[in-house]
N, C-alpha and C positions, 0 to 999 in steps of 0.2 A: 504494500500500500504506500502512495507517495503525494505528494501534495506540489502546490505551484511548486516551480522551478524556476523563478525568476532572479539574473544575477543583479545585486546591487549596488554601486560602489560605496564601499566604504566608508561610513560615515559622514554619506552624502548632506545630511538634514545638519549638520553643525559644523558648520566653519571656522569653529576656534577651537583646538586643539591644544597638546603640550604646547604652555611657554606661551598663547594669548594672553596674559593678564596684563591688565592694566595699573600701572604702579601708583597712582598719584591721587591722591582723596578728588578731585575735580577731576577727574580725565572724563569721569562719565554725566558731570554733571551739566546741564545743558541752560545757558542764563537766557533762553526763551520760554522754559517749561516756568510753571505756575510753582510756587512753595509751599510745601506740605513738610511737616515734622511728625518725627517719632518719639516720644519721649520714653526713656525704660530705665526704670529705679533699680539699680541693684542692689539697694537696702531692703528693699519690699517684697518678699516672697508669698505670692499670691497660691501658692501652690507649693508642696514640700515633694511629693511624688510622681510626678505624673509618669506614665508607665513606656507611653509613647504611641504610634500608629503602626496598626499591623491591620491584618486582614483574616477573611473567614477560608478555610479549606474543606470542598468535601476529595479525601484522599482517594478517589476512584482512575485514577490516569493508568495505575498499574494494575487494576482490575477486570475481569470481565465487564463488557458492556463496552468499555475503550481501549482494552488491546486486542477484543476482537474484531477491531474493526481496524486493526490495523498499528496501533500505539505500538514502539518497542523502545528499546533500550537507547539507542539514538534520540529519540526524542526524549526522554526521558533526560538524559545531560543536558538539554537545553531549559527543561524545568527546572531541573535545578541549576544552571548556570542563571537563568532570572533571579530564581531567589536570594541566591548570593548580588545579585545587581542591588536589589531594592532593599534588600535585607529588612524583612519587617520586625519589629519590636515583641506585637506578639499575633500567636496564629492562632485563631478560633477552630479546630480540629476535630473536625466530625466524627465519629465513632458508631457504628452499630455492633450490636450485642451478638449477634450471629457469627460474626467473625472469630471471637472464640468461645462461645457456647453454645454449639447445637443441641448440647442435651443438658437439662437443667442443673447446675451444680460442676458440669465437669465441662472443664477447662482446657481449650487448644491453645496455648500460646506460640504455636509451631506450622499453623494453618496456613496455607498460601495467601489467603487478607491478612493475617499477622505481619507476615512477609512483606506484604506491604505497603502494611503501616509504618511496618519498623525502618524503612525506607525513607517516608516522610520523616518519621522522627529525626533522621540522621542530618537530611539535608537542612532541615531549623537547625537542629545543633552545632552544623558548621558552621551556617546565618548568623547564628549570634539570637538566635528568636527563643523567647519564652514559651511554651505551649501553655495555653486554654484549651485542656480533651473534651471539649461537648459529648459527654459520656450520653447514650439514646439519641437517636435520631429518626430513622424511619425503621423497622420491625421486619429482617431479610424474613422471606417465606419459609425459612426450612426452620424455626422457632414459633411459627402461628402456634404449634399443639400445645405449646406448653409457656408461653408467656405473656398473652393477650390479658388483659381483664374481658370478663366475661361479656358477652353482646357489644363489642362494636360493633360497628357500622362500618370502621377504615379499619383494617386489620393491621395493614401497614403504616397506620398514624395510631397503635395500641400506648395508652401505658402500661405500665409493669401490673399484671396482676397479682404477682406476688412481692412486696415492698421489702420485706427482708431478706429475699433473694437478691433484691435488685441491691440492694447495700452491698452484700457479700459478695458479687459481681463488681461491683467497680471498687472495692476494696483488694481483689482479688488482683484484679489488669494494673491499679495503680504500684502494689507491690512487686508483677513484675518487669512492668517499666522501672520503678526504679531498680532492681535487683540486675537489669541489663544497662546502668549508667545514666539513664534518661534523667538529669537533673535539672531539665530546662521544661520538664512536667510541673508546672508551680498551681495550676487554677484548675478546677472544676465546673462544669455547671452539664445541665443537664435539658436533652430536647431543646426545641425550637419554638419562639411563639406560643405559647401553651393557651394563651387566650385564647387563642380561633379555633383552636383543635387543628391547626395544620398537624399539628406534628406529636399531639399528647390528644388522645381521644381516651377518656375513662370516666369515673361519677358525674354526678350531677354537679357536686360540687369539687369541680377541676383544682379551682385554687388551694383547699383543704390536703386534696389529695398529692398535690404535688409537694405544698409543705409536707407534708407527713412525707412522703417519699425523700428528700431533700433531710430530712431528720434521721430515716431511718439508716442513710449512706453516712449522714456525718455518726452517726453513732456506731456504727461499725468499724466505723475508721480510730476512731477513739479507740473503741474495745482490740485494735490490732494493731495500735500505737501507730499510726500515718497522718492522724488529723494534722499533728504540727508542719506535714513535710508540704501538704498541699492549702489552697485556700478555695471555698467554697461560694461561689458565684450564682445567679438567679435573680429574678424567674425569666429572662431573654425574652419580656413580653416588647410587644409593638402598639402603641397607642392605646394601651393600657393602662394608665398610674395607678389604676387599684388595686393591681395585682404588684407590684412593687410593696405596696402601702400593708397589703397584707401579709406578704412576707415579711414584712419588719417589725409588724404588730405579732406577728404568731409565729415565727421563725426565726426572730434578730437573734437567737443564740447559737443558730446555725450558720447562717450567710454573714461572711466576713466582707462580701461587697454586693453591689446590687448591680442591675446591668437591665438594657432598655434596647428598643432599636428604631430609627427612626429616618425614611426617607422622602426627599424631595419638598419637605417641608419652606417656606419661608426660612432665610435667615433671620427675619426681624421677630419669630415666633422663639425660635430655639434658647433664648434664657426660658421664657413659660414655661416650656417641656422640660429642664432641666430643672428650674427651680422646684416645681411641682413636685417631682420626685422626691429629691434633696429635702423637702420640709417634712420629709418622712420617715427617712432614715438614717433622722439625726447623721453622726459625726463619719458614720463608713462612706466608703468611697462608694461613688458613683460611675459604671461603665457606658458605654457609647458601644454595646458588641456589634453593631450593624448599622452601614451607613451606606449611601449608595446612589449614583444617579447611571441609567443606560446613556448611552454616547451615540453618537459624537454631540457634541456643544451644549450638555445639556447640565454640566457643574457651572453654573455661573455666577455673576455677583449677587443677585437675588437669594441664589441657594446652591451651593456647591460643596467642594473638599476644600477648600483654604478656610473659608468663612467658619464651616464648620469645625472645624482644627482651633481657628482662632478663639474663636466662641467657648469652645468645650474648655479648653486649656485656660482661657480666663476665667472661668466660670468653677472652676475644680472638676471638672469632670478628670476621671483618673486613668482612662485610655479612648483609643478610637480604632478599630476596627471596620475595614473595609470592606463591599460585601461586591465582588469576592473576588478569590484571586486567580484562577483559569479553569475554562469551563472542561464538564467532564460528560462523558454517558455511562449511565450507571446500567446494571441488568436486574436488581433486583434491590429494589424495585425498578420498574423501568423509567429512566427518565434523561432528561440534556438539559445541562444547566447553560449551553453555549448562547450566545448570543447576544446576551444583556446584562451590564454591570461588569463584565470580568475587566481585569487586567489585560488576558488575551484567553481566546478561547483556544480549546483543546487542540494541540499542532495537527494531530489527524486533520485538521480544517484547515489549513495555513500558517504559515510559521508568524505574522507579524501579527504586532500586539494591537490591542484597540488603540483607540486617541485615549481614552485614561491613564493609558499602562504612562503617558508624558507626561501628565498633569498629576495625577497622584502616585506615580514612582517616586519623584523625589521628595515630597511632604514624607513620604514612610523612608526613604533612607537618609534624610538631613536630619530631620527631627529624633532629638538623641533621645535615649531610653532611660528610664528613672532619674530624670531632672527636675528640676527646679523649674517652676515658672514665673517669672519676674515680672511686677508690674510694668503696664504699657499706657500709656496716652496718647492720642491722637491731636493733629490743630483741628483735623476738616473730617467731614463725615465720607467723603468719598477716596477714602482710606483706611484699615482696620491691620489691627499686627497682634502679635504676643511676640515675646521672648523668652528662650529657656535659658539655661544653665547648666552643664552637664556633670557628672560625680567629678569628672578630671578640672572642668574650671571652663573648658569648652564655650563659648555664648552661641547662640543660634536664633536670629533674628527673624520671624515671617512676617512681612508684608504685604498685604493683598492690595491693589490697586482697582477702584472700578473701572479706568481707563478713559471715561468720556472725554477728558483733556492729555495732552504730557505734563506727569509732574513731575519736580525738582522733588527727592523726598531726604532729610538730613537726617540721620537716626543718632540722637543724641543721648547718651548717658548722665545718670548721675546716679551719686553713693559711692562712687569709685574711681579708681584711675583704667583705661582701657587702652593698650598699647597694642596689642596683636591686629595682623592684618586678618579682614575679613573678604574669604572668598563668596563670589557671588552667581546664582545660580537662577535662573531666569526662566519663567512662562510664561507662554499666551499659548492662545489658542493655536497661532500657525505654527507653533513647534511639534502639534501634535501630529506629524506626517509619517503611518507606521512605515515602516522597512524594517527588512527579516535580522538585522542586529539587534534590535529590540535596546537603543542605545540612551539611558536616560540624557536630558539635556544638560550639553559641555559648562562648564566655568565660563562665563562669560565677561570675566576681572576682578581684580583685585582693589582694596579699598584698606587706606592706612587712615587709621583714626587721627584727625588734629585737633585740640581742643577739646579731646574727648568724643568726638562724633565726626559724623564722616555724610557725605551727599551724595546720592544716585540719581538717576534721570529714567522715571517709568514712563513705558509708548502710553499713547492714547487707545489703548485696546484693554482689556478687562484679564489680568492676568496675577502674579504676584511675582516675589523675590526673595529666597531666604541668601541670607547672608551667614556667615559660619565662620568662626576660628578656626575648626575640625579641619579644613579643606578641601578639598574633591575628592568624589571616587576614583580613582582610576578603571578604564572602558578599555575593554578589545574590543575592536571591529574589523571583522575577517571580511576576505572578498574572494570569490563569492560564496556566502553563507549556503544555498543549496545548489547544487549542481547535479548531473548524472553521466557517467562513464561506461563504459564496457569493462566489464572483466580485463585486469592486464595492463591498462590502458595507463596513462597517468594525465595528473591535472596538476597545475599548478596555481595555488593558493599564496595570497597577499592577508597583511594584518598590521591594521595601524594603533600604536597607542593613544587612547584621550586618554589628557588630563595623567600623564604621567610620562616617564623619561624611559630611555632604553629600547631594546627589542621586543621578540616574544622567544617560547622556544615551543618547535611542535612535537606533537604526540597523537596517536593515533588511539582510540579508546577500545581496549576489548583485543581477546586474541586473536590470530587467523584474520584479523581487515582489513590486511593489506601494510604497508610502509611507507613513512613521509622523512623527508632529507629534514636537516637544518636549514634549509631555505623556503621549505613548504611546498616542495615538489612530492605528488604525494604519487604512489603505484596501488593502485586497485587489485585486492584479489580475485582469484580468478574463479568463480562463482558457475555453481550451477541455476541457484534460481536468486530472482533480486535479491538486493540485500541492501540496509540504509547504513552508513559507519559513519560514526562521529568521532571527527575531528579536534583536539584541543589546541589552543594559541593562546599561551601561557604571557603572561607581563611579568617581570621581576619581583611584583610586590604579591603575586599570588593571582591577582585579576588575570580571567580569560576570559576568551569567546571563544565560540563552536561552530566549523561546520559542520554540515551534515552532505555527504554522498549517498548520493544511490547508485550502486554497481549493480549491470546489469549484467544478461550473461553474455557474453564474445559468441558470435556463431563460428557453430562447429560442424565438422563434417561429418553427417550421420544424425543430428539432431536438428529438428524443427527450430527453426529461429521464433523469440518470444514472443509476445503479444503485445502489439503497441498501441496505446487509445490516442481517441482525437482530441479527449479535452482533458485539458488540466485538468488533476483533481483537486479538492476544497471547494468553497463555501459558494454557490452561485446564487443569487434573488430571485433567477423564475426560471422556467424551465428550459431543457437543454438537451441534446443527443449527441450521444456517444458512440464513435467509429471505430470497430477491432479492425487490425488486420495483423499479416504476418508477412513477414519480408519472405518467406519460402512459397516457390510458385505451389498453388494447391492445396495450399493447406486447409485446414476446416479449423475451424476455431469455436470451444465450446466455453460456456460461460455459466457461471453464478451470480446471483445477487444477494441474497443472504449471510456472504461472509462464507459459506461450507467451501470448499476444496473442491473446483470443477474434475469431473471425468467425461470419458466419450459417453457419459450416459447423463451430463447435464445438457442443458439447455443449447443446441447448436446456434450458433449466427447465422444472422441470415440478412439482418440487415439494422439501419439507427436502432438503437436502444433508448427509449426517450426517460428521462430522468422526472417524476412527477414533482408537483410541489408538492410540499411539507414531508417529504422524503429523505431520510438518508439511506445509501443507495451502499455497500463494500462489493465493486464489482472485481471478481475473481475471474482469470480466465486463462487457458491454455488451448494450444495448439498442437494439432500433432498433421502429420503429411504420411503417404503411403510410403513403405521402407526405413524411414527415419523413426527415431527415439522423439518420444513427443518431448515438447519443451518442457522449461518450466512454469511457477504457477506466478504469472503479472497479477497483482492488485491496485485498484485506484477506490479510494473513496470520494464519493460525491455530497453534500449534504444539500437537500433545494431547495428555500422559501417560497413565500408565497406572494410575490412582487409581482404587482402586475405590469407586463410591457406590452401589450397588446391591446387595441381597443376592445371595450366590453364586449365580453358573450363570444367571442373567437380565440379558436385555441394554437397553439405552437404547431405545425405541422413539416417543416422545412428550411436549410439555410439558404443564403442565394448560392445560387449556382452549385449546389452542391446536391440537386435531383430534384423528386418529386413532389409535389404537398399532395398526397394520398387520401381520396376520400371517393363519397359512393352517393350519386346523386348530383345535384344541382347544390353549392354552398356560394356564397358570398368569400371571397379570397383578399385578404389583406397585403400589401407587398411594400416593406421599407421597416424605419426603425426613430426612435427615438422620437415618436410623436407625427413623423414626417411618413404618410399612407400614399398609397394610390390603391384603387378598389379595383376589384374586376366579379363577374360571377363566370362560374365555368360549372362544367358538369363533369365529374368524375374523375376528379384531379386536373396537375396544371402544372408544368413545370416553375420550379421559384427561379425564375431570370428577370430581371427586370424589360427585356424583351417580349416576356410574352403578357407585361403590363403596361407595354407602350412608354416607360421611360423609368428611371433612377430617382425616386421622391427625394432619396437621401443618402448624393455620392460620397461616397468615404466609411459609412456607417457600418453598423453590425446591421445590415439587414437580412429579413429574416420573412415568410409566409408563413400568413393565419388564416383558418379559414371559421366560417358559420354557418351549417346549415341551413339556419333557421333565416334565411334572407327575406328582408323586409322593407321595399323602398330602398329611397337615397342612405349612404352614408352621412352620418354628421358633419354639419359643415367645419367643426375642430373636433379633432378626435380628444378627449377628455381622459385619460386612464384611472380608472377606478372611478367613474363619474357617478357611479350608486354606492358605494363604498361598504364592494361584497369580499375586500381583500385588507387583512389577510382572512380565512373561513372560520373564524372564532365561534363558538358555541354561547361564549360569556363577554366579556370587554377583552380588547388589547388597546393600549396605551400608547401613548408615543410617549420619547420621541422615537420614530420609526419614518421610513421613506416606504410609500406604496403608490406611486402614482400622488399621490400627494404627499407632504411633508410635513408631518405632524408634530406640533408643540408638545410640552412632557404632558400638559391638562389637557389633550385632544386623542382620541381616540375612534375606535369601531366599537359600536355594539349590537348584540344581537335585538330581537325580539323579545327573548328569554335570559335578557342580559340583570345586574342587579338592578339597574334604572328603571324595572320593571316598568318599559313604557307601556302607556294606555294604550293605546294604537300600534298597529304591526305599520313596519317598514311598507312605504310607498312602493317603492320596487325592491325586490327581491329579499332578504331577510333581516339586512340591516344598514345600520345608519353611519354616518358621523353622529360624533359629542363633541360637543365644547362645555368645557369644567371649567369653572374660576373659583377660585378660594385660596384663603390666605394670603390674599391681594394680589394672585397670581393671576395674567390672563391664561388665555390659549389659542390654537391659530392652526388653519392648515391653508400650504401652496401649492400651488402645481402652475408650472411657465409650460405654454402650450404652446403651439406655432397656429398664428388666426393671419387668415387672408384679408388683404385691405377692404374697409368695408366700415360699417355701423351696427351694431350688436348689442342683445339683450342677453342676460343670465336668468332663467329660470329654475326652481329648487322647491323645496316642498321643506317645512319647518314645524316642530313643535317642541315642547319646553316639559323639561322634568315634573312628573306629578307627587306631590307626597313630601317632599323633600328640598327644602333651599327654597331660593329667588326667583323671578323671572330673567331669563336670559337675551340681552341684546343681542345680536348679531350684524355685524358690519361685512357687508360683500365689497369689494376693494381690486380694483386691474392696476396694476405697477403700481401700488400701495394710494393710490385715488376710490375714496367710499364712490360707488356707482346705486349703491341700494343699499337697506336694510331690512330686517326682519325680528318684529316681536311678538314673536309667540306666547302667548297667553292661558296655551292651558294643552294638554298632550295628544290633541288631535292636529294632525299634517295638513297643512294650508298650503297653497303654491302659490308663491313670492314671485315677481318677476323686476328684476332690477333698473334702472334708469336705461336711458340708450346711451352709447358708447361708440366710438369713434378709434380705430385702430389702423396704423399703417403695417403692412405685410411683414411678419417677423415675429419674434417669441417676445410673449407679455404672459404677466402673472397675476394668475387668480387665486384673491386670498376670502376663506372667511375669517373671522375673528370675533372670539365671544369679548364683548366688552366689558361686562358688567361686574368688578372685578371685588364689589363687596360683598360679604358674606357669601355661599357655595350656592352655584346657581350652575345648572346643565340645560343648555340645548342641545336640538338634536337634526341634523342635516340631509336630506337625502335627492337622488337622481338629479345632480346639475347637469342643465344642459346651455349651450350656447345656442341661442337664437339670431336669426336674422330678424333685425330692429323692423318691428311694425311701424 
């Protein structure tokens, strides 16, 4: 199994490297930008502990569900070469029961999930990370007989039916964690969310029972002398504070800290939620275990990871926990955490990280672990900071900038004298540009305190800056990080140091993968079936990077040559077809999609294989030709969303010029790409050429034929994608932010009919809507840039407004951000709006809705826009 192959150059996205720094307190500072200060007391210790940022883990990478779809050992160095990059503080560490107790009482600490867990353990322990073991999580199936509480409902969301088992079970895992060295095991806590019953289904009364559970572990821990070694955490509720309040009212002689989780929220809300807590659990510390916004652009000054860093740290909160850190596919239960909130998702998808892995990698590896927080002042409100303090004397400065101006910002001290230069380490939003080094962002200068304080100059973009005594990390970035070879063959690999001095030295990981010189000339072994090798490119202070090869096999005489697919494999938004062949005349080539081991008795080719939405696809396939040894077994994973790129109601049937769009009957045939159509109807297929539709809607493009049976009149005069907003196929709501044809804000979304918003009225067309959500002063919005022919034009839409629940929702219709219409909906029956007339010259213009009405929670609900020719 392999993924893009795309080469990168070498720490293309940072141009300051060893030895950029800027020597001089003014070099950066610009006497056009606006003045802002910092003020930070370091008499004033607003905070004695704080523990630091780290993130949530569910350890499934080395497990079935993602190594059989392909995960191996090679990628496996790249997770962990991340984690040593960001080094988080502490790791929220998922745990299920099944991993070593299939039968009640008796214990595998020797099991293939022990294995590896004990894996994960290792690589925090290098990190420098604390573990937080989320002891219970979800309930594997091979434990239903004998650990459910009786009558759930979610067997896989059970609590422990028996409370003094469950004590004796994690008294048992923590003794021999530590018995095996694990002394970076410090916290406890247990399940997830227990308010909703995601993840703890038991009595009536949940809260009770969880205290008692949470009692009956610390007392067993006592009675087997471990209580001291570890610290007890709970209840990991979310928009809960009465289950905090409870636990501290009926279990404060259990829980040594208390822990909450809280996403997308307002920053101007986040003392409330934190005070709230805090006036309840008196003088224990307060965690932050889950935070979180999906990407891209959607931590921002309103509500993000700086603000929230800042916030918590001034506020006493005693860590931050990021949710989460690469996604996984689990088997049991079944599920995929990819796609939203990670760091980076699961490398079986692609090796490069999301835009967060930029924006909050370096908040978790600047921000030092068990320091000190020092009071901060700000002059102007459209700047926020904390400062820490670290055990060694270390300062580390954050700055968060709104950005609507450049400011001058001078971070001045007082309580002390402060001599060391501080490095400085910079984000906005454009640094967030992933490539497969996965490289946090470079030092971007140096700054020598005069006076006691020192001036920087922030863009006019919404971003921050920590500044540091510590200094940089030092970064390998190999080139090229993925590549693919033949058996034998050799490749030669480059590798530059950020932010550090000297060379590298290479190494080849694992035995049998072949050999690389001292100059990164590497030789591929010589391979019967693929194989992926990872590569090391070491820095003198211990920092490396990885590449990764895939050796393929060399053709041989007497063996079918391998299977070569047409498309990359990883993550695609809509759907797609994939072309086997084999470089040996005649060969037949047989195939899998379930991940089993093809033979001549799977599934032969015969022609595209078309990849569906919401699929993921582990296609396995070999070869074999008459007289010859068949090949070996090529694997490519595919994973599909469910992105619409076609106009409504027409499906993917063909590339250009790459054959036939195949269908039976008389359909309507779409032909071009990215908004740009030309229509035709045919009977019984049609070749996709732009020939046989009279012209190229769209040269250059990925074009592509769709067809529809169901042909009905003229095509629209703009093709709209997702203009009924039936994508992605949600059952319940999906959220953005998300791109489908439109671009949705984080408070806009799809929902169903049988969505929570329990609308009154069923969806005008088809089964569901747009939402527009505002609350906590937050708007929401969705765009889509269409290509309209010159002309005058109306927007028609059909509108109604949440019943039961919240405000009435404005709604502002908007072409290149000009209101053309509105709509107030009044009560949750579907009315059809039709917006002012409009005036457009030939070209891409953008249509936006936008819920206005940003007081108190108010949901409208959108459906079938279409563009009219103006009456």
């Amino acid at each position: 199994m392999r993924r893009r192959r795309n080469a990168v150059a070498a720490a293309a996205a940072f141009a300051l490297g060893a030895g950029a720094l800027i020597p001089t307190t003014s070099a950066l500072a610009d006497d056009g930008a606006e003045a802002r200060t910092v003020t930070v007391d370091l008499d004033h210790v607003v905070q004695e502990d704080y523990l630091g940022v780290g993130v949530n883990v569910i350890p499934w990478s080395l497990l079935e569900g993602t190594t059989t779809r392909g995960y191996d050992d090679a990628d496996w160095e790249v997770d962990v070469e991340r984690i040593a990059t960001i080094q988080p503080k502490v790791a929220r560490v998922w745990f299920q029961i099944d991993w070593m107790e299939l039968e009640k009482g008796e214990y595998d600490f020797e099991s293939p999930e022990m294995q590896a867990f004990y894996r994960y353990l290792d690589a925090f322990e290098q990190a420098g990370t604390e573990v937080l073991l989320n002891f219970g999580w979800k309930v594997g199936e091979r434990v239903h007989d004998w650990f459910l509480y009786p009558g759930v409902q979610k067997p896989y969301e059970s609590a422990p039916g028996d409370l003094e088992a469950y004590g004796r079970s994690a008294s048992a895992l923590l003794q021999n964690l530590f018995d095996r060295g694990y002394d970076n095991v410090d916290y406890l806590t247990f399940y997830n969310e227990p308010n909703g019953s995601w993840d703890f289904e038991g009595p009536a009364d949940q809260k009770a029972y969880y205290a008692q559970m949470a009692r009956d572990v610390h007392e067993q821990l006592i009675a087997d002398d471990l209580r001291d070694d570890i610290e007890i955490w709970g209840p990991e509720e979310v928009s809960a504070p009465d289950w905090t309040e409870y636990m501290a009212e009926n279990a404060g002689d259990v829980f040594d800290s208390y822990s909450f989780h809280l996403y997308g929220e307002a920053y101007s809300s986040l003392k409330g939620f934190i005070e709230t807590r805090q006036a309840t659990i008196g003088d224990k510390p307060l965690n932050l275990t889950e935070m979180g916004w999906t990407n891209p652009g959607t931590s921002v000054w309103e509500t993000g990871y700086a603000n929230y860093l800042i916030e918590s740290a001034n506020e006493g909160v005693h860590s931050n926990l990021i949710w989460q850190l690469n996604g996984v596919m689990t088997n049991d239960p079944a599920g995929d955490t990819n796609g939203s909130f990670n760091l980076w998702d699961s490398l079986i998808l692609g090796i490069e990280p999301t835009a967060a892995f930029y924006e909050a990698g370096p908040l978790i590896r600047y921000i030092p672990e068990h320091s000190e927080v020092l009071a901060t002042e700000v002059s102007h409100d459209d700047i926020r900071a904390t400062a820490y303090r670290a055990a060694d004397g270390e300062l580390t400065v954050l700055v968060e900038s709104q950005g609507a101006v450049e400011a001058e910002v001078t971070v001045q001290f007082e309580g002390g004298k402060v001599n060391d230069r501080f490095t400085r380490i910079a984000f906005t939003d454009a640094d967030a540009q992933p490539e497969q080094n996965a490289l946090l962002p470079a030092s971007s200068g140096e700054l020598k305190p005069k006076h006691n304080s020192f001036s920087d100059t922030l863009p006019a973009a919404h971003g921050y800056a920590i500044y540091t005594t510590a200094g940089a990390a030092t970064q390998v970035a190999v080139d090229p990080v993925q590549s693919s070879i033949r058996g034998g063959e050799q490749l030669q690999l480059g590798a530059d140091v950020i932010d550090g001095k000297g060379g590298v030295t290479w190494s080849v990981v694992g035995e049998g993968n072949g050999t690389i010189s001292k100059k990164g000339l590497f030789t591929a072994p010589d391979v019967d079936e693929e194989r992926t090798v990872a590569i090391r490119a070491t820095a003198k202070d211990g920092s490396y990077g990885v590449a990764q090869v895939l050796v393929i096999p060399a053709s041989k005489p007497g063996v079918t040559d391998p299977v070569e697919f047409s498309l990359e494999p990883g993550l695609y938004q809509s759907v797609e077809a994939v072309e086997l062949t084999s470089a040996t005349p005649g060969a037949e080539i047989y195939y899998t999609t379930d991940g089993s081991v093809p033979t001549t008795s799977s599934t032969r080719y015969e022609g595209p294989i078309f990849l569906n939405p919401l699929q993921t696809v582990y296609l396995r396939a070999m070869a074999v030709a008459p007289g010859l040894e068949p090949s070996g077994v090529s694997s490519r994973l595919y994973k599909v969303l469910d992105v619409q790129n076609a106009p409504d109601g027409y499906r993917f049937c063909a590339y250009a010029d790459r054959g036939e769009c195949e269908f039976s009957g008389e359909a309507s045939v779409a032909f071009g790409s990215d908004g740009l159509f030309v229509f035709g109807t045919f009977t019984d297929g049609v070749e996709c050429t732009a020939a046989a539709f009279g012209g190229d809607p769209n040269p250059g493009g990925d074009n592509r034929c769709f067809y529809n049976t169901e042909v009905s009149g003229e095509p629209s005069v703009v093709t709209i994608f997702n203009a009924g907003f039936e994508k992605p196929a949600t059952g319940g709501t999906a959220n953005g932010p998300m791109v489908n044809g439109w671009e949705f804000s984080a408070r806009a979304g799809i929902q169903h009919n049988n969505s929570v918003f329990a609308p009154v009225a069923p969806a005008p067309e088809g089964e569901r809507t747009l939402y527009l959500k505002t609350d906590s002063g937050l708007g929401s919005r969705v765009d889509q840039t269409v290509v309209f022919p010159a002309g005058t034009f109306q927007i028609t839409f059909y509108a109604a407004n949440r019943v039961g629940f919240g405000g009435l929702q404005e709604i502002d219709v908007e072409i290149d951000g000009e209101v053309v219409g509105q709509a107030f909906p009044q009560n949750g029956e579907y009315v059809l709006y039709t917006t002012d007339s409009f005036t457009v010259d030939a070209g891409e213009h953008t249509i936006s809705f936008v819920g206005t009405t940003t007081e108190g929670d108010n949901t409208g609900f959108v459906d079938d826009v279409r563009v009219v020719i103006a009456e």
